[in-house]
GURO-761384 format. One line per 10 residues: number of its first residue (from 0); their letters; for each residue x, y, z of N, C-alpha, C. Coordinates in nm, 2 decimals. Layout:
N
NUM> a> X:Y:Z:X:Y:Z:X:Y:Z  ...
END
This chain:
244
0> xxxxxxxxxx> 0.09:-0.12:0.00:0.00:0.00:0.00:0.09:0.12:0.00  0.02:0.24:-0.09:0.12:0.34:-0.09:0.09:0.41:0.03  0.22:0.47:0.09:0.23:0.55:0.20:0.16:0.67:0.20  0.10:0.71:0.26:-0.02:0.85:0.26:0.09:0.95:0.34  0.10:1.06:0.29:0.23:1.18:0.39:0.16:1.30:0.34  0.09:1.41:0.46:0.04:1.49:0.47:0.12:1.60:0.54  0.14:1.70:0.51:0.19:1.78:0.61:0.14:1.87:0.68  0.07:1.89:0.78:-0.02:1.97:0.86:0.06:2.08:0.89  0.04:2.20:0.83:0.07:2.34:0.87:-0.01:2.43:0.96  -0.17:2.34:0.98:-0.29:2.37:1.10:-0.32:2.24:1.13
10> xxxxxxxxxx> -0.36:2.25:1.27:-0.47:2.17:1.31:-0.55:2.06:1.21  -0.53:1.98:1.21:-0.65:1.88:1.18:-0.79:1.90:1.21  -0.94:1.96:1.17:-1.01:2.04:1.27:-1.13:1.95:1.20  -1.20:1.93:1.28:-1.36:1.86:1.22:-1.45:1.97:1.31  -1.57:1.96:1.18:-1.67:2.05:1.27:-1.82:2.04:1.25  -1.92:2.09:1.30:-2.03:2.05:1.24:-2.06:2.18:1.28  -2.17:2.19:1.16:-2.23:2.33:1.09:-2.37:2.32:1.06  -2.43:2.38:1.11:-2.62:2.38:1.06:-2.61:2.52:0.97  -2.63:2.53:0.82:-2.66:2.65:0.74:-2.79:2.70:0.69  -2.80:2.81:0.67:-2.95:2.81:0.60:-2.91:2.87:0.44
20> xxxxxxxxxx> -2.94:2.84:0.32:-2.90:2.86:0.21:-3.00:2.93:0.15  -2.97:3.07:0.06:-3.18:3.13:0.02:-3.05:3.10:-0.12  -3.16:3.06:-0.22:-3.09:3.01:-0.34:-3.13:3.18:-0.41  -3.18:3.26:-0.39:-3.17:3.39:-0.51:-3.08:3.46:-0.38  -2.98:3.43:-0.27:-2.90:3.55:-0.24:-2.76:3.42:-0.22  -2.77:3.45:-0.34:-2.66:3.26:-0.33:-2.51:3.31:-0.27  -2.44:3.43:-0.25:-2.35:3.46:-0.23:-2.32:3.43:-0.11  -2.46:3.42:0.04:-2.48:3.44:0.13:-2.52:3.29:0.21  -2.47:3.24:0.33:-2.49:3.12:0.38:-2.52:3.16:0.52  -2.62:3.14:0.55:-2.64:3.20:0.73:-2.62:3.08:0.85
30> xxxxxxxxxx> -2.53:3.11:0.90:-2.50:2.99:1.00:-2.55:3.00:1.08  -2.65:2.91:1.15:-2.70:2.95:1.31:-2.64:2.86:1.45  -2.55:2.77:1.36:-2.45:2.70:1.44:-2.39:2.64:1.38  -2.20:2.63:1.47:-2.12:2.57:1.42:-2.02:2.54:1.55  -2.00:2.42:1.60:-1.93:2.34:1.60:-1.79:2.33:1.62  -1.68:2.35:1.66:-1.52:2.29:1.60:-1.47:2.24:1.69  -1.45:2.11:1.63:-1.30:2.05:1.70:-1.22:1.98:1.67  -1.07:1.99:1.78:-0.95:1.99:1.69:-0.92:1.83:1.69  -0.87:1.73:1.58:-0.83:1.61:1.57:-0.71:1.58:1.58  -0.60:1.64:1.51:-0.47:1.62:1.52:-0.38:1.72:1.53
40> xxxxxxxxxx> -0.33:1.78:1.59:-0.16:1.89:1.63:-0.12:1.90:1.47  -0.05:2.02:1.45:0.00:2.05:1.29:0.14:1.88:1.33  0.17:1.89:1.20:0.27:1.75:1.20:0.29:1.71:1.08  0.25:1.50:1.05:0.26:1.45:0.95:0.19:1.29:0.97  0.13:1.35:0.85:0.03:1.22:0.85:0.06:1.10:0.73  0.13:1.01:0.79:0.21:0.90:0.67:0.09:0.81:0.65  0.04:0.78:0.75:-0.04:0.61:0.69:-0.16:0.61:0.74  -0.25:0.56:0.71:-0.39:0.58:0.70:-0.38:0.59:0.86  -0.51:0.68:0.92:-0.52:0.67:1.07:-0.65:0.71:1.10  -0.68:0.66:1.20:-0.87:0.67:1.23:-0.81:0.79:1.38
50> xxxxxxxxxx> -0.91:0.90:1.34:-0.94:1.00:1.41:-1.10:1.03:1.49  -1.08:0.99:1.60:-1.22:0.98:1.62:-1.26:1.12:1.71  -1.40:1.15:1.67:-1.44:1.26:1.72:-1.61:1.24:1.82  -1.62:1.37:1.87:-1.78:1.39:1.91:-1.83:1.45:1.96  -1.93:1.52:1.89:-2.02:1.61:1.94:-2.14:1.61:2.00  -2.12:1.65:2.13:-2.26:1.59:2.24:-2.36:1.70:2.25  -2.48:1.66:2.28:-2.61:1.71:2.27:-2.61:1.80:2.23  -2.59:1.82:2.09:-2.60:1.94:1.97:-2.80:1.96:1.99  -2.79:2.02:1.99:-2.97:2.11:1.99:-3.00:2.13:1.82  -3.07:2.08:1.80:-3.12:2.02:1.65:-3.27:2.13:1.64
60> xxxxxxxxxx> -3.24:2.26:1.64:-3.42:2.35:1.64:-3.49:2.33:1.52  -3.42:2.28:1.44:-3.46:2.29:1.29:-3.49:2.14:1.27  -3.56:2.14:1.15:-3.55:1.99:1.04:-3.48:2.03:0.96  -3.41:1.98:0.87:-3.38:1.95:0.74:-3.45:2.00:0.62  -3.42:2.12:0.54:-3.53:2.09:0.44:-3.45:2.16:0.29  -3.51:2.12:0.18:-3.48:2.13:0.02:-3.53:2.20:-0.01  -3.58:2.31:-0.08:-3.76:2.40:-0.09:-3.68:2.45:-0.25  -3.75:2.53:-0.31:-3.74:2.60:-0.41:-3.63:2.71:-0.37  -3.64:2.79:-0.34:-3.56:2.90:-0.27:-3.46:2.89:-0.18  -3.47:2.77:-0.08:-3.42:2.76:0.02:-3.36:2.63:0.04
70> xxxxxxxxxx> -3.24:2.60:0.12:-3.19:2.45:0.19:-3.12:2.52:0.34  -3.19:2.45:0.36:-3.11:2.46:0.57:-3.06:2.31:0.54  -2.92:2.32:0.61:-2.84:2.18:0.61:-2.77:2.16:0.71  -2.75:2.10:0.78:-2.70:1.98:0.86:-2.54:1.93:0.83  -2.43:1.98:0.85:-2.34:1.89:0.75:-2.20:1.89:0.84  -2.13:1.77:0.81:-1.98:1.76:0.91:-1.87:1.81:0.82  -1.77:1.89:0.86:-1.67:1.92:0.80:-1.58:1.85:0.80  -1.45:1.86:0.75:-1.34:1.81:0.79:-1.22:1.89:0.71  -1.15:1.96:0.77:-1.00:2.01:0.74:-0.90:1.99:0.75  -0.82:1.94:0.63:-0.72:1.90:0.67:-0.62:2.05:0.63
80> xxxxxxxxxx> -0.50:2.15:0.67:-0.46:2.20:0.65:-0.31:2.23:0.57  -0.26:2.24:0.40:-0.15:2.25:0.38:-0.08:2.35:0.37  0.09:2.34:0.30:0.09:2.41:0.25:0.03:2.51:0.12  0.01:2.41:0.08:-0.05:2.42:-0.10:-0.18:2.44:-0.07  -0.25:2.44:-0.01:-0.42:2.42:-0.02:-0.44:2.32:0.07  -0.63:2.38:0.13:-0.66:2.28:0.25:-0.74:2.15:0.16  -0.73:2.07:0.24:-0.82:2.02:0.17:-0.93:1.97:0.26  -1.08:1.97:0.18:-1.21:1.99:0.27:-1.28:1.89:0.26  -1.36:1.85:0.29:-1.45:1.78:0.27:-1.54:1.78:0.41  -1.70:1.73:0.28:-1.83:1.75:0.40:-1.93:1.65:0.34
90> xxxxxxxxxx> -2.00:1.63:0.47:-2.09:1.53:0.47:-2.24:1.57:0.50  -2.34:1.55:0.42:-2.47:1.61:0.49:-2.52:1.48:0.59  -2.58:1.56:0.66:-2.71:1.49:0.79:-2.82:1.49:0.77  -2.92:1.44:0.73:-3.10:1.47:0.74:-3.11:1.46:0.83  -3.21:1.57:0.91:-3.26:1.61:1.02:-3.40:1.59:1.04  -3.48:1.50:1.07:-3.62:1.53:1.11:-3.65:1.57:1.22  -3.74:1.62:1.27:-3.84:1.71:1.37:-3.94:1.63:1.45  -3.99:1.58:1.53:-4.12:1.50:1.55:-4.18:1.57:1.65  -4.29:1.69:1.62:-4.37:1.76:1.69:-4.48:1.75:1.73  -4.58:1.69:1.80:-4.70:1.70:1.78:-4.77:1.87:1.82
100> xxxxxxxxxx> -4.90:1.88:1.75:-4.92:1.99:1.74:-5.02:2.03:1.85  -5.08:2.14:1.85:-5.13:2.19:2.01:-5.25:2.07:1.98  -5.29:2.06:2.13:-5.43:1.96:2.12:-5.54:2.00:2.03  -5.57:2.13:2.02:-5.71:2.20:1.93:-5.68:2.14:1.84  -5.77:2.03:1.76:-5.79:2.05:1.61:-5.91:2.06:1.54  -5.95:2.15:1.55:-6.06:2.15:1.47:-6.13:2.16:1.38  -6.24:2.14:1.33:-6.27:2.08:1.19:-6.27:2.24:1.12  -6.25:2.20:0.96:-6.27:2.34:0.89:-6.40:2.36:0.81  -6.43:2.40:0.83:-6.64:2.43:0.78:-6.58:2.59:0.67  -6.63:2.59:0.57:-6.64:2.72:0.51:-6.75:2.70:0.34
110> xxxxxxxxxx> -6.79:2.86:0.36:-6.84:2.87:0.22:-6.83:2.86:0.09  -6.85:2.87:-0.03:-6.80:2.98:-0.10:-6.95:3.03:-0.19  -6.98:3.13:-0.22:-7.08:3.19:-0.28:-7.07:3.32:-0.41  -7.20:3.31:-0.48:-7.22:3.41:-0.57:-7.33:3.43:-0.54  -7.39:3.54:-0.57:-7.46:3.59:-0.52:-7.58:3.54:-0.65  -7.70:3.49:-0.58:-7.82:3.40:-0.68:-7.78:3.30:-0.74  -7.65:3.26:-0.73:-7.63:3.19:-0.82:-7.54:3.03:-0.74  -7.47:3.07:-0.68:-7.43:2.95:-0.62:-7.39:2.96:-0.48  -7.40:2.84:-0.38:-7.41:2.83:-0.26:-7.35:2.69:-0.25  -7.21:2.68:-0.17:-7.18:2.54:-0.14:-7.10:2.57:0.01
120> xxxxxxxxxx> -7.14:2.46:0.09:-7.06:2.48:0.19:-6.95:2.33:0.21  -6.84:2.34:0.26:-6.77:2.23:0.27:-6.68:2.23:0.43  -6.68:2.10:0.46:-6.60:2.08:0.58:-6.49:1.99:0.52  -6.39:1.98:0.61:-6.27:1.88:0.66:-6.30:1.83:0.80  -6.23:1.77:0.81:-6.23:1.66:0.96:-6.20:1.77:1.08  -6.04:1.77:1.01:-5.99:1.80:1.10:-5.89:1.95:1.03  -5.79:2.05:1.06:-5.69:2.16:1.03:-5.60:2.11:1.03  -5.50:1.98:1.14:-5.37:1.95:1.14:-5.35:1.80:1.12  -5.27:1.75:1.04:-5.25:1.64:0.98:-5.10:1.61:0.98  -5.11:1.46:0.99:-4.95:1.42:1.01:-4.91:1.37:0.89
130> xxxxxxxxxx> -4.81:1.36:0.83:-4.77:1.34:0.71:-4.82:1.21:0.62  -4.85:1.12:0.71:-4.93:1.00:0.62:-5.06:0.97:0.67  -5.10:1.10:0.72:-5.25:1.10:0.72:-5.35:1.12:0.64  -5.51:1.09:0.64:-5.62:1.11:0.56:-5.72:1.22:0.57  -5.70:1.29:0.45:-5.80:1.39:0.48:-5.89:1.35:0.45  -6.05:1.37:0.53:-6.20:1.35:0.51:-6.25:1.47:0.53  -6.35:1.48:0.41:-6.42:1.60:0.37:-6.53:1.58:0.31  -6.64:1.69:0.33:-6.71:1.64:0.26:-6.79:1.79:0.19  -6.89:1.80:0.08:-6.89:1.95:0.02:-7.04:1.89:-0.02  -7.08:2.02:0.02:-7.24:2.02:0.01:-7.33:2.16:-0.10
140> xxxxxxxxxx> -7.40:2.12:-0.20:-7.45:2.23:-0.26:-7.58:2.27:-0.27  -7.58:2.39:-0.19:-7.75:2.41:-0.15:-7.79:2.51:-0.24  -7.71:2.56:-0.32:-7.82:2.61:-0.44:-7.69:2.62:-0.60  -7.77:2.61:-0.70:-7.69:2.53:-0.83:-7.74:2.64:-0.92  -7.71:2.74:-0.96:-7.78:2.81:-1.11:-7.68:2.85:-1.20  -7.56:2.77:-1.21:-7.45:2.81:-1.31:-7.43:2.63:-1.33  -7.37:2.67:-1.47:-7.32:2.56:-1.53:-7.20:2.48:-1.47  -7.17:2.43:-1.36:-7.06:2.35:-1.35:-6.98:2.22:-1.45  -6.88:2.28:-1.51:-6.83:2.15:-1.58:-6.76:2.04:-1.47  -6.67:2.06:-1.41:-6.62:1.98:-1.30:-6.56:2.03:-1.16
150> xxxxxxxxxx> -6.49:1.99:-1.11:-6.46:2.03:-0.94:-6.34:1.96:-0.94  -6.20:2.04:-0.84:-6.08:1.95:-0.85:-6.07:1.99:-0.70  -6.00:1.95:-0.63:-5.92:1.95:-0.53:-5.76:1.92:-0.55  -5.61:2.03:-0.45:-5.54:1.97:-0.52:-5.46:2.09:-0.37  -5.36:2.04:-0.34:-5.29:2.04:-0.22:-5.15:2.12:-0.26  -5.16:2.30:-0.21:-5.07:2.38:-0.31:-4.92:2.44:-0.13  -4.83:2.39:-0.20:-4.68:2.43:-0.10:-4.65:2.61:-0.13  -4.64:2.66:-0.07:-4.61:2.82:0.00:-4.48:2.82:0.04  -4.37:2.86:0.00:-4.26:2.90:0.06:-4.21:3.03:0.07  -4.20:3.11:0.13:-4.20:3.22:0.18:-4.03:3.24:0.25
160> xxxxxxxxxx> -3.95:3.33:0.16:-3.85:3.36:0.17:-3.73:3.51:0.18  -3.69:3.58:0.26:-3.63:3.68:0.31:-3.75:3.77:0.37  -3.75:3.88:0.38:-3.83:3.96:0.43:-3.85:4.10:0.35  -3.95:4.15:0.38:-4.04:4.33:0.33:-3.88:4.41:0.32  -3.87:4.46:0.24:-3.95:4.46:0.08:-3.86:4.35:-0.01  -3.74:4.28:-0.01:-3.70:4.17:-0.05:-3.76:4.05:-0.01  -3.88:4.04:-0.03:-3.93:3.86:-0.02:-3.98:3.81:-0.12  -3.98:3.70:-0.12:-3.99:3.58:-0.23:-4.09:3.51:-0.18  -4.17:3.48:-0.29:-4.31:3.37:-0.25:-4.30:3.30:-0.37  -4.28:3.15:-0.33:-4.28:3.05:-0.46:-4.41:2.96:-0.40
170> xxxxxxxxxx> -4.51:2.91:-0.52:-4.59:2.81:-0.51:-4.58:2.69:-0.57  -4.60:2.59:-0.54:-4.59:2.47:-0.63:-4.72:2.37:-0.64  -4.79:2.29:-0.71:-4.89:2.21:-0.66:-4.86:2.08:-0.64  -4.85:2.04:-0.49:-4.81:1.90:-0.47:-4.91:1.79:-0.55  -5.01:1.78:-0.57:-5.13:1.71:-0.60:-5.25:1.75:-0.65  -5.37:1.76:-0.75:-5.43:1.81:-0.78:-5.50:1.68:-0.87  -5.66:1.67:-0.78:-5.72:1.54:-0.83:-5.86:1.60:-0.89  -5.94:1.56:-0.94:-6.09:1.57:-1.01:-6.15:1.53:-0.93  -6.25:1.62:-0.79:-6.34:1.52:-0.74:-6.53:1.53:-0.80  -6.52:1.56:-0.90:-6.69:1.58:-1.00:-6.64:1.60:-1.13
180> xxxxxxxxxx> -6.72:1.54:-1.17:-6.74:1.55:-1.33:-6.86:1.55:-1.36  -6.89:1.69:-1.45:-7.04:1.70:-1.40:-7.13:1.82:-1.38  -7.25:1.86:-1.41:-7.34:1.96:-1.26:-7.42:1.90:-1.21  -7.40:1.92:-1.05:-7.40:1.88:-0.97:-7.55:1.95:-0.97  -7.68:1.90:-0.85:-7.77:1.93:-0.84:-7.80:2.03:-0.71  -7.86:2.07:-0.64:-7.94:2.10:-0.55:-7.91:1.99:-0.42  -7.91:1.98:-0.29:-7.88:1.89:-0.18:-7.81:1.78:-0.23  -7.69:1.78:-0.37:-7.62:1.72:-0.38:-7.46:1.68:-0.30  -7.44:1.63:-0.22:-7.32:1.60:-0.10:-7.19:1.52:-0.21  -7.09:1.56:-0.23:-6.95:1.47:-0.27:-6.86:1.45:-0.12
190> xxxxxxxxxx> -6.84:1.31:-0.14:-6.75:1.29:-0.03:-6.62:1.33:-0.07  -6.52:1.33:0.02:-6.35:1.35:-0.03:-6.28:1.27:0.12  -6.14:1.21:0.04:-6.11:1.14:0.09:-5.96:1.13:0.03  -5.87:1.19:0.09:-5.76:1.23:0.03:-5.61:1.17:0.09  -5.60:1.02:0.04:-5.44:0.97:0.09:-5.34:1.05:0.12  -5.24:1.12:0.23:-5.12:1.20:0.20:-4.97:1.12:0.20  -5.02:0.98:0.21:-4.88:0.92:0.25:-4.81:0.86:0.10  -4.87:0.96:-0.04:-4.78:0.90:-0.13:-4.72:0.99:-0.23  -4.72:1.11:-0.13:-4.69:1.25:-0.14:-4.54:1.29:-0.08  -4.47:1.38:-0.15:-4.35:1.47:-0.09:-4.42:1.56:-0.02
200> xxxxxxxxxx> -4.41:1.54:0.11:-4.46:1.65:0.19:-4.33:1.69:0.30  -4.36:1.82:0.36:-4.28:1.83:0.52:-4.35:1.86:0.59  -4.31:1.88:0.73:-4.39:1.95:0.83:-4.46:2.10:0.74  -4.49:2.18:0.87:-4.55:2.32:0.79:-4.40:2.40:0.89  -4.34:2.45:0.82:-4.24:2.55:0.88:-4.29:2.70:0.87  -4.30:2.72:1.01:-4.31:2.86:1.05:-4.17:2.99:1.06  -4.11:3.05:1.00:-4.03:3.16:1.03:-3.90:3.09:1.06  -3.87:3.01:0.99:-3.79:2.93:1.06:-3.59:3.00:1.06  -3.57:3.03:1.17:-3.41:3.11:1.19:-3.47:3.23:1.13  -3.57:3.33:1.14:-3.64:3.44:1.02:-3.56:3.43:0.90
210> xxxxxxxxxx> -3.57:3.33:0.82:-3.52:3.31:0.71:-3.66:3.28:0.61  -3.71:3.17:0.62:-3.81:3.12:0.52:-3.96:3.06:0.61  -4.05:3.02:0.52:-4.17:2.98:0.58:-4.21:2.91:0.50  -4.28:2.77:0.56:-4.32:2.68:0.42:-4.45:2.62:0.51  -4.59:2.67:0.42:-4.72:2.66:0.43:-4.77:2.57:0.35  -4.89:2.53:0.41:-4.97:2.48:0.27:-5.12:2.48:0.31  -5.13:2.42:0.17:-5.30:2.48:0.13:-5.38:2.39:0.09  -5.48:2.38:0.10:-5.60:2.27:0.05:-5.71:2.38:-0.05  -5.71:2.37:-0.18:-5.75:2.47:-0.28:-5.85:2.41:-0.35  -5.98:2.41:-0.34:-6.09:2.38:-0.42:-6.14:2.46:-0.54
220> xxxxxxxxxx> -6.18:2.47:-0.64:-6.14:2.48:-0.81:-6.28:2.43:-0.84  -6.35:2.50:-0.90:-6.47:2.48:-0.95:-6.49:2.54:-1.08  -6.51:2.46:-1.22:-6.49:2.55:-1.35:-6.62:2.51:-1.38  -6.66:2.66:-1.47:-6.82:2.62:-1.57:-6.78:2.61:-1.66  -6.88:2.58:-1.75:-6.87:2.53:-1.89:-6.83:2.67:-2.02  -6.82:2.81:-1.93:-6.73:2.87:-1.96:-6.58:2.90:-1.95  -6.53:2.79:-1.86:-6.41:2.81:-1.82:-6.39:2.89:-1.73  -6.48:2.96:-1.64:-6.43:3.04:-1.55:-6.40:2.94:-1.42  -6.32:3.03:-1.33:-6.25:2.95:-1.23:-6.34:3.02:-1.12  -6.40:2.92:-1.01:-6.40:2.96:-0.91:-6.33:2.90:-0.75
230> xxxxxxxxxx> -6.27:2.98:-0.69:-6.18:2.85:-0.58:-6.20:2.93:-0.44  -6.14:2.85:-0.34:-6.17:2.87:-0.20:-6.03:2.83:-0.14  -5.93:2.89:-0.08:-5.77:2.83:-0.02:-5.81:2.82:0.11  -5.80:2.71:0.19:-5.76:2.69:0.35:-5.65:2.65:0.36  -5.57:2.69:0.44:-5.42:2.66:0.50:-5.47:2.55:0.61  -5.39:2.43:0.59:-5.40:2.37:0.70:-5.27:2.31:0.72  -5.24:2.28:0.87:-5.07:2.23:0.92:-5.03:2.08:0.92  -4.91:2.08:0.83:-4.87:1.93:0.88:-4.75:1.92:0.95  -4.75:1.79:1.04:-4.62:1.79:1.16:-4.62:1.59:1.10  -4.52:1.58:1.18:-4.45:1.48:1.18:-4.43:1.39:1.28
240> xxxx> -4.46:1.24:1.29:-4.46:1.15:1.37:-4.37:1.06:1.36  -4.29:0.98:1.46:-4.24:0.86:1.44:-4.32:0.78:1.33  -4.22:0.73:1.30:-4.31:0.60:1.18:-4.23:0.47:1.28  -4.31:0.37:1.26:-4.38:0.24:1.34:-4.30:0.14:1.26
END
């Protein structure tokens, strides 16, 4: 085996770093913690050698997350120091979060209306949902005088990035299904019944390090046979549980 010869002009130094990354101020990495410590005295490193480290009850406030605009990361360094150039290398971490949320959950009831012309009211179960949970809902129409061609439902991500007057709002639509095909009648009821465990979802991030915010939405879509759009947005929260 060829002999490995390093010459340490610093410290040997490992470290761990939690960053938050806004992808449109790319110049810019905001640390909200970092870590160092030292592995080996400046010297010489001939032959392969296990350097062991560790860092104890690091406080993890954050999850992990990828978004459009944004990455908060988790990641171990390692420096070795030369003359010529250091050389670096890093490792990411995924971080999950397992929060349950306040005990209130309560169901979401709302309208939407025109005036003479249409009247529907709809509920959900429940506002807060764990990531492979089921939404149940159900939508009721108590008066019909426009042409309905169909009805969709379809589950829209909010990310919310820097602050007034530099902020960025990116949307995306995680899922977007057909629940009618059709006009619908007078005390006509559709059920809904909406799987989330086969979905890219996260928790709902609030303000997180005041860097970014990642929301979401449950958006009902009702088109006539003119193509006009009519829709209704509720925000509702997802958190995260052990999985079994």
């Amino acid at each position: 085996m060829m002999a490995l010869k390093l010459n340490l002009l610093d410290p040997l130094v490992s470290s761990r770093r939690l960053t938050t990354e806004l992808f449109y101020d790319r110049g810019n990495h905001y640390e909200f913690l970092s870590l160092v410590q030292e592995l080996a005295d400046p010297g010489e490193i001939r032959d392969t050698e296990m350097l062991p480290f560790e860092f104890k009850n690091v406080e993890k406030l954050y999850e992990s997350y990828n978004g459009i605009n944004v990455k908060l990361r988790y990641y171990l360094r390692v420096t070795i120091g030369r003359r010529m150039s250091d050389v670096v290398r890093e490792r990411d971490l995924w971080v999950h979060s397992f929060r349950l949320p306040a005990e209130s959950n309560n169901a979401i009831k709302m309208e939407v209306g025109i005036e003479d012309c249409l009247h529907i009211e709809f509920e959900y179960n429940k506002s807060k949902y764990h990531l492979k949970d089921v939404i149940v809902g159900k939508i009721y129409f108590l008066l019909v005088r426009i042409k309905i061609k169909h009805m969709e439902l379809s589950i829209i991500r909010r990310e919310t990035t820097g602050s007034a007057p530099n902020q960025y709002n990116e949307s995306e639509t995680i899922t977007k299904f057909e629940i009618m095909d059709g006009a619908p009648v007078r005390g006509e009821t559709i059920p809904i019944r909406l799987f989330l465990g086969g979905f890219e979802l996260t928790p709902t991030f609030r303000d997180v390090n005041k860097k970014f915010s990642t929301r979401y939405y449950l958006n009902l879509v009702l088109i006539d046979e003119e193509n006009r759009r009519y829709f209704k947005q509720q925000e509702i929260t997802f958190f995260r549980i052990p999985e079994n």
